[in-house]
N, C-alpha and C positions, 0 to 999 in steps of 0.2 A: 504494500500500500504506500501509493507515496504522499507529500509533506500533504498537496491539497484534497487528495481523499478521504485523508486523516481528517485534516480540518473538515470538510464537510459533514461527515459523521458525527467527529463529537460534536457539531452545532446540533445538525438531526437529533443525536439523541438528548440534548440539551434542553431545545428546546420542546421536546416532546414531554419532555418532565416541568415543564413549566416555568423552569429557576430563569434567572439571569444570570449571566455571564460574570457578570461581580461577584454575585450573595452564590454563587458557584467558588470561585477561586476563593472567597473568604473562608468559605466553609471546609476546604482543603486545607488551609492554614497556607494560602499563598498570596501575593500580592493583589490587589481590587484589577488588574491588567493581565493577570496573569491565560486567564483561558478565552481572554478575548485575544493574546498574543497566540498561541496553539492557533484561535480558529480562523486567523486573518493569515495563518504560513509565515509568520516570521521565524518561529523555532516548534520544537517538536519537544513534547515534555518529559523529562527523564523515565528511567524505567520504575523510578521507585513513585514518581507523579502520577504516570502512566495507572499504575495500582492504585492511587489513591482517588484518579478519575472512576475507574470499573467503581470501586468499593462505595463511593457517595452517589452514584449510577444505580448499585444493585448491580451489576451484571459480571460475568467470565471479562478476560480479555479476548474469549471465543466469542462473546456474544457481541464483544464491538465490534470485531472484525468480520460479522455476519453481513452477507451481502444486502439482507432488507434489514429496516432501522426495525421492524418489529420480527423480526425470526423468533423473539425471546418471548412471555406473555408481559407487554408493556404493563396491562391494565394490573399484572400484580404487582407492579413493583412500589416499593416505598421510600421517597427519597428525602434524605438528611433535613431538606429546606421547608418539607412541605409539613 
């Protein structure tokens, strides 16, 4: 997958959970810019980031990498913000 499919996903799955992009990166313990920088392609987020995205997601890092934004049951999931 590369930098901009990345990004577009976690926006997809992002925004399917409702949050924003700030009260997202907040809740990670990472800067107010931080996963609006991921979803705009400037940088790609570490691997220990990477996990801390899946885990306030709910999901595998199988389930981001899943070709549809809902492969996984969206409607169960429960996220950190909500």
């Amino acid at each position: 997958m590369d930098k901009q499919a990345f990004a577009e996903r976690l926006t997809a799955l992002r925004t399917s959970a409702g949050v924003s992009a700030r009260d997202m990166s907040l809740s990670i313990g990472q800067s107010p810019g931080y996963i609006r920088s991921i979803e705009s392609g400037l940088c790609f987020p570490s691997m220990t980031g990477f996990f801390y995205i899946c885990d306030y997601l709910h999901i595998t890092p199988q389930e981001f990498f899943a070709e549809d934004v809902c492969d996984f049951p969206c409607h169960s999931l429960t996220f950190y913000g909500s």
